[in-house]
Structures are given as structure tokens and as C-alpha cells.
Backbone as a ProteinNet text record, in pm:
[ID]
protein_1_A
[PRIMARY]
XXXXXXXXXXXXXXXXXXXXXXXXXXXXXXXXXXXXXXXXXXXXXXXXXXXXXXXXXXXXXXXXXXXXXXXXXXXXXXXXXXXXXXXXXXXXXXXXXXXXXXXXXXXXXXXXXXXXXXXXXXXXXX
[TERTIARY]
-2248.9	-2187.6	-2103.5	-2017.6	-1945.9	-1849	-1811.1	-1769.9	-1849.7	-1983.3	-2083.8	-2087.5	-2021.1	-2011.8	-1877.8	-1803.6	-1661	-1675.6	-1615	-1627.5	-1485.4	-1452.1	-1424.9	-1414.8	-1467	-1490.4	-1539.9	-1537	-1552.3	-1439.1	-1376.2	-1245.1	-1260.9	-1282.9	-1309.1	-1387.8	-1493.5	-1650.7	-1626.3	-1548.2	-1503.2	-1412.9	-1349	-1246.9	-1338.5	-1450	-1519.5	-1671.6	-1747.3	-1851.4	-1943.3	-1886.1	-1947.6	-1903.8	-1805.9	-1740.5	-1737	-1659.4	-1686.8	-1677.4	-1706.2	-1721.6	-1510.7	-1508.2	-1371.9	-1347.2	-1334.6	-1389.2	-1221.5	-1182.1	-1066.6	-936	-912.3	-791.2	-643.3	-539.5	-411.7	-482.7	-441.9	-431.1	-312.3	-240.6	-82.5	-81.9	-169.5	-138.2	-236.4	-244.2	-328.2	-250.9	-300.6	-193.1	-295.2	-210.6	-256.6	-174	-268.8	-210	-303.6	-215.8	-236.5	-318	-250.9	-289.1	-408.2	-423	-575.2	-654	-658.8	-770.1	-766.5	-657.3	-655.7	-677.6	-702.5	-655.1	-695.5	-569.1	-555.6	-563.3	-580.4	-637.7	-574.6	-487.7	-461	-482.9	-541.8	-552.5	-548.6	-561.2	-555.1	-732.8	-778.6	-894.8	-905.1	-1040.5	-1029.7	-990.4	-1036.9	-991.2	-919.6	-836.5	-820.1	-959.6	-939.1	-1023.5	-1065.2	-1221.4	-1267.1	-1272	-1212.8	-1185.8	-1062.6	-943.7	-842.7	-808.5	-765.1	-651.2	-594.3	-596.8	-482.6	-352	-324.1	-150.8	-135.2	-216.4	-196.9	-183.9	-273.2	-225.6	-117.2	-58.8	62.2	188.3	150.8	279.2	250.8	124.7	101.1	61.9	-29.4	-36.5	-162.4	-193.5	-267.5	-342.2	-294.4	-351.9	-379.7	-496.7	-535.1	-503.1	-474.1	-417.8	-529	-583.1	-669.1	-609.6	-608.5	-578.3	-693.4	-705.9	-895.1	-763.8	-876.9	-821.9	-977.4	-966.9	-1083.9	-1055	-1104	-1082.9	-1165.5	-1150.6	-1239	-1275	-1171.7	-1187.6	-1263.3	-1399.7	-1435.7	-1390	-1338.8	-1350.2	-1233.5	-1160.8	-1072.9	-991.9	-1027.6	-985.3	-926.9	-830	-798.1	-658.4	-689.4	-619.7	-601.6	-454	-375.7	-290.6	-277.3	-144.8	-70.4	-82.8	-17.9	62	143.4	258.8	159.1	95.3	40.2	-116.9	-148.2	-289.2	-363	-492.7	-541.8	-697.9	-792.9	-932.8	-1054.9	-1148.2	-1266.4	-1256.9	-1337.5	-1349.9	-1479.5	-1563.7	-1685.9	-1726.3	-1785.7	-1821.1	-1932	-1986.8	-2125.6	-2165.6	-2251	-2328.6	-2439	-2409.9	-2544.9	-2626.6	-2709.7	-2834.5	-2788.1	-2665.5	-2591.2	-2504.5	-2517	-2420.3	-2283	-2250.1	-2096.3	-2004.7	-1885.6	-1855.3	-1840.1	-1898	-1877.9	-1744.7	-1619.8	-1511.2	-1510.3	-1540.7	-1534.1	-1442.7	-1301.5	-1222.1	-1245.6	-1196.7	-1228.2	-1134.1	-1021.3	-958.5	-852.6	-748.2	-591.3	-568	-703.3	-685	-799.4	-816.7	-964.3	-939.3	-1044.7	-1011.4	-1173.2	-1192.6	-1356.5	-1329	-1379.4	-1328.4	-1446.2	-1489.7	-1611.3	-1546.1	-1580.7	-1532.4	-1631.3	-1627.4	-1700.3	-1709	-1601.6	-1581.8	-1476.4	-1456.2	-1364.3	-1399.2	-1239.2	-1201.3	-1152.2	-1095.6	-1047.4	-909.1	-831.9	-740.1	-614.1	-584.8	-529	-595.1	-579.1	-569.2	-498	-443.9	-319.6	-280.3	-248.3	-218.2	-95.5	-91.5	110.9	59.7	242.1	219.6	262.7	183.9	164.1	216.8
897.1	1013.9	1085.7	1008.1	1069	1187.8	1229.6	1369.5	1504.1	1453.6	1578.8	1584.3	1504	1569.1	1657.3	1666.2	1751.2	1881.5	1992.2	2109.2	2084.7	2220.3	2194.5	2088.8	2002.1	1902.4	1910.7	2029.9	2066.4	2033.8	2071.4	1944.9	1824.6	1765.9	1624	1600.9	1669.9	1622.1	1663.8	1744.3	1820.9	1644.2	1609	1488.3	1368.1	1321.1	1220.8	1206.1	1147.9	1146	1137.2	1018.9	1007.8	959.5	1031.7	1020.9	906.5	767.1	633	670.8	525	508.4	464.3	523	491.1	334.6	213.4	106.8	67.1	-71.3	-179.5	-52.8	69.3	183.6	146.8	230.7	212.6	354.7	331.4	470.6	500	568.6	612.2	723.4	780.2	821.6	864.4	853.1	883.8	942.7	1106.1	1134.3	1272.9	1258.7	1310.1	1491.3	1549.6	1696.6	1793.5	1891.7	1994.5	1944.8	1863.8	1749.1	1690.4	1636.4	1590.9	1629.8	1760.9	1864.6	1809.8	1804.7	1769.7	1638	1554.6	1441.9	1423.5	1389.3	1416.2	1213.6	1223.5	1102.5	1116.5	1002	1068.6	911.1	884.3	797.7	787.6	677.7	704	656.2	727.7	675.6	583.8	516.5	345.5	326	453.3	449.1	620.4	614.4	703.6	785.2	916.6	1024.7	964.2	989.2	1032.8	1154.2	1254.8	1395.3	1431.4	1387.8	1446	1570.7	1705.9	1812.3	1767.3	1852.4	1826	1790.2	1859.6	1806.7	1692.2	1623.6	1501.9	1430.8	1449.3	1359.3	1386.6	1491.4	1565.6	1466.2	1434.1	1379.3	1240.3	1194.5	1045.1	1047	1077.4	1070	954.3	850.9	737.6	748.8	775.4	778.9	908.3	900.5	1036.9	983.3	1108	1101.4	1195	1185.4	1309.4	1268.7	1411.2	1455.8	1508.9	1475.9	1488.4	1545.6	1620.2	1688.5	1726.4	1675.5	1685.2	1779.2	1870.4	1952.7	1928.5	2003.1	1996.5	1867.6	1794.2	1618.7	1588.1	1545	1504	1387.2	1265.2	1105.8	1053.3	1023.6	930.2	783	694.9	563.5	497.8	482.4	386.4	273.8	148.5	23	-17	-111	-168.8	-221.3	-326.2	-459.6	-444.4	-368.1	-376.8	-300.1	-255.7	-179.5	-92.7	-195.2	-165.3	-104.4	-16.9	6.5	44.9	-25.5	-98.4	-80	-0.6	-35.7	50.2	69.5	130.9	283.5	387.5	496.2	532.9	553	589.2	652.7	795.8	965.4	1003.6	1006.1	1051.6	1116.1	1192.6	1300.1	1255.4	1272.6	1237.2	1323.8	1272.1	1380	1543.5	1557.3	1684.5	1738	1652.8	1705.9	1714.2	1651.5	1611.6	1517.3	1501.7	1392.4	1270.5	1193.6	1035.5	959.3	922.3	883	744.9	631.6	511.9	455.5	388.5	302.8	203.8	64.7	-79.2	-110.2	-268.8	-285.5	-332.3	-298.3	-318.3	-231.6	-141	-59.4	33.3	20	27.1	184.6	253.7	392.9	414.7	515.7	627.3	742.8	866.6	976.9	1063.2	1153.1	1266.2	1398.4	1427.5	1587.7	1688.5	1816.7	1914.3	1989.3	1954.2	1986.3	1881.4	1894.3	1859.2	1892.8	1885	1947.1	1872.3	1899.1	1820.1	1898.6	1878.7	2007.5	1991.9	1872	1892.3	1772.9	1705.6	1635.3	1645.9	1564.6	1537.3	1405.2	1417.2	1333.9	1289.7	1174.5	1096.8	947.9	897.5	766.3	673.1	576.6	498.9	301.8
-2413.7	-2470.3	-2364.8	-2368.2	-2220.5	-2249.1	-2397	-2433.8	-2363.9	-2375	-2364.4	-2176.2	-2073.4	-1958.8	-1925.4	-2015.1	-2001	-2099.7	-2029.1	-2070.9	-2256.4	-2330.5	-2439.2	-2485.2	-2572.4	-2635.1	-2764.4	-2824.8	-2949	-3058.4	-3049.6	-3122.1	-3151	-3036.9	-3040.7	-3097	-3136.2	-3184.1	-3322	-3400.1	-3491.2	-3587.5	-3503.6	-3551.2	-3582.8	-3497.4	-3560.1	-3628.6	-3687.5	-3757.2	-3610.1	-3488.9	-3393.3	-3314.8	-3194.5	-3117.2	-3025.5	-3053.9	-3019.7	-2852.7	-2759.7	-2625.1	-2652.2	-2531.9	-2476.5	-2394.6	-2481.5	-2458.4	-2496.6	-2407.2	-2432.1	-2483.5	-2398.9	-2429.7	-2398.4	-2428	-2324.6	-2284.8	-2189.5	-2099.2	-2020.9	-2081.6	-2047.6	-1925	-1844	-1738.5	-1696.9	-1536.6	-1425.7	-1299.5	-1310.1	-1219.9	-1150.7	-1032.2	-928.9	-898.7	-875.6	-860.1	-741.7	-726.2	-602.6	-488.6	-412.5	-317.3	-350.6	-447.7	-498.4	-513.9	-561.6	-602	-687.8	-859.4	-988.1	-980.8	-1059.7	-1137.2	-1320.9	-1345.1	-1513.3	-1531.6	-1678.3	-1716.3	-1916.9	-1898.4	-2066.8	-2138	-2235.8	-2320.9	-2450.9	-2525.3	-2640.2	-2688.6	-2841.9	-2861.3	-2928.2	-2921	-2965.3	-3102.9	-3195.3	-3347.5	-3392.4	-3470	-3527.9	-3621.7	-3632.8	-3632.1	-3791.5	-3773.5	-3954.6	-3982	-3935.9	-3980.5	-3951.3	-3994.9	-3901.2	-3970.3	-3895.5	-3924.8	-4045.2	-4171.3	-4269.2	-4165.9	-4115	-4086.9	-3991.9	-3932	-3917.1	-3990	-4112.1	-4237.9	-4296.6	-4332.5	-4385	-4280.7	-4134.5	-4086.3	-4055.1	-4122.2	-4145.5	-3988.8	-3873.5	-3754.4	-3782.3	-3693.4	-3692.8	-3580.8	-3436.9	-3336.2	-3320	-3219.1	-3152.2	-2977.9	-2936	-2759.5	-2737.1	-2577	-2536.7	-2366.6	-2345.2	-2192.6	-2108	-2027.7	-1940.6	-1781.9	-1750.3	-1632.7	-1563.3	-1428.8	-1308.6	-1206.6	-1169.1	-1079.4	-959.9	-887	-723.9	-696.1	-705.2	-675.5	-532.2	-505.3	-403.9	-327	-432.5	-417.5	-515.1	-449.5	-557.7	-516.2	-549.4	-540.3	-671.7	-657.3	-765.5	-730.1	-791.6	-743.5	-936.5	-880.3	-1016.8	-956.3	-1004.2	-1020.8	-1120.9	-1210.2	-1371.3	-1415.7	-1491.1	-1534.5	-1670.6	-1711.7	-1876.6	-1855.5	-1840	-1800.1	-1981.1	-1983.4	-2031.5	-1998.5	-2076.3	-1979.4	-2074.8	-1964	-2025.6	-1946.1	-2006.1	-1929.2	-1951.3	-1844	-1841.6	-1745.5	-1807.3	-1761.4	-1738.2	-1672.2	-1587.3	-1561.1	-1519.2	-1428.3	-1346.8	-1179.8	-1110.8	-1087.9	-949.6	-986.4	-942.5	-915.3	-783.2	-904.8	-1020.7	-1154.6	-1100.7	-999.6	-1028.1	-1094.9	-1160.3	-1272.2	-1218.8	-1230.4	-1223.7	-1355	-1278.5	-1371.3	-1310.6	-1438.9	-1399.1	-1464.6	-1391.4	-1513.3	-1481.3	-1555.9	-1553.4	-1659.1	-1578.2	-1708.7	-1596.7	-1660.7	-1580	-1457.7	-1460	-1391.1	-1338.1	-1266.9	-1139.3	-1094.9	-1111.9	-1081.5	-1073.2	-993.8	-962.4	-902.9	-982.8	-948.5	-962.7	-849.3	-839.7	-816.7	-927.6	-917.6	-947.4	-921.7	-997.3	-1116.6	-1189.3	-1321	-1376.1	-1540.8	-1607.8	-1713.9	-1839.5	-1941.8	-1998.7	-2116.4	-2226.5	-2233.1	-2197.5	-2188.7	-2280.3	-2339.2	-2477.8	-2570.6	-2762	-2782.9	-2876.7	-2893.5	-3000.8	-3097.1	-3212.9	-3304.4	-3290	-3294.3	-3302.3	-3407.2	-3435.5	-3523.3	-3379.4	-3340.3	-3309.8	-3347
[MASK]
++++++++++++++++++++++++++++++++++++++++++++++++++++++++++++++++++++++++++++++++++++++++++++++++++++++++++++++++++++++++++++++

């Protein structure tokens, strides 16, 4: 339940019956901010919503996008060969309750921070 280690995530939990694992994603950006304090993480989810917003349906939207943003970054490594990133994302808490961010896929990433958010999500046609 890797929703429930990131702060607002009520939306998200609002959109599905039961908020799938972020398993085989594109993940369209991984990016780095205020000399590596931030790092943001945006993907798409594995299925479109069983609750969506009337007006996603109103503009026929299929996919859901979510934007993850990590603050007070302790640790960050990440390695890729690939143009197309592609992977799993998996969210943690150890025993010090800082976030454990694991990617795997096209694209190799681990990130420990002290917080994170959900800081937008959004509907598009795909």
C-alpha cells in the first residue's frame, strides 16, 4: 500500500475501489530540484480509475497521471540506459520512518527522504 506512505493521497483513494501497486508503468519524469533536496517522480497508473470525476468522463479521459514529490532527500541514486522509462515503483517506510523509493524497470532509481506528497493527479486521453 504504498499510497498510505505519502502525505495527500485522498484523491487517489477517492478514484479507485483499491488503489492498484504501481507495477510494469511509463514513468514520464524523474527530476531533480533545489540541489537535491526535491525529487519529483511522475507516472502513469497501471489502470484507469473505477471512480473517475464526472468530467473526466465528460472529456472521455482514459488515463490517470500522478506527480509524487520527495523532499529532504537524504540518498539518491539512480542509473538508465533508456530513452523510454518503463518500471515498478515501490514506497516504504523504515524503522527511522523515512521514505524508501524503489524503481526497477528501464530505470533503476532509490530515493530516502523525509517526507513526500502527491502533489498533483490528473486525467488525459492516452
Amino acid at each position: 500500500m504504498w499510497y498510505l506512505n505519502v502525505d495527500k493521497n485522498q484523491f487517489l483513494i477517492s478514484l479507485y475501489d483499491r488503489v492498484p501497486e504501481i507495477k510494469n508503468t511509463r514513468i514520464s519524469e524523474v527530476s531533480i530540484h533545489d540541489e537535491g533536496q526535491i525529487v519529483t517522480i511522475s507516472f502513469d497508473m497501471p489502470y484507469f480509475a473505477d471512480k473517475p470525476p464526472e468530467k473526466w468522463n465528460k472529456f472521455g479521459y482514459n488515463n490517470v497521471h500522478v506527480r509524487l514529490d520527495f523532499s529532504a532527500v537524504h540518498e539518491l541514486n539512480i542509473l538508465s540506459n533508456s530513452h523510454d522509462y518503463k518500471g515498478s515503483i515501490d514506497i516504504t517506510k523504515d524503522d527511522s520512518e523515512m521514505i524508501i523509493v524503489k524503481i526497477t524497470g528501464t530505470i533503476n532509481a532509490l530515493i530516502k527522504a523525509e517526507s513526500g506528497l502527491i502533489q498533483s493527479i490528473s486525467g488525459y486521453i492516452g
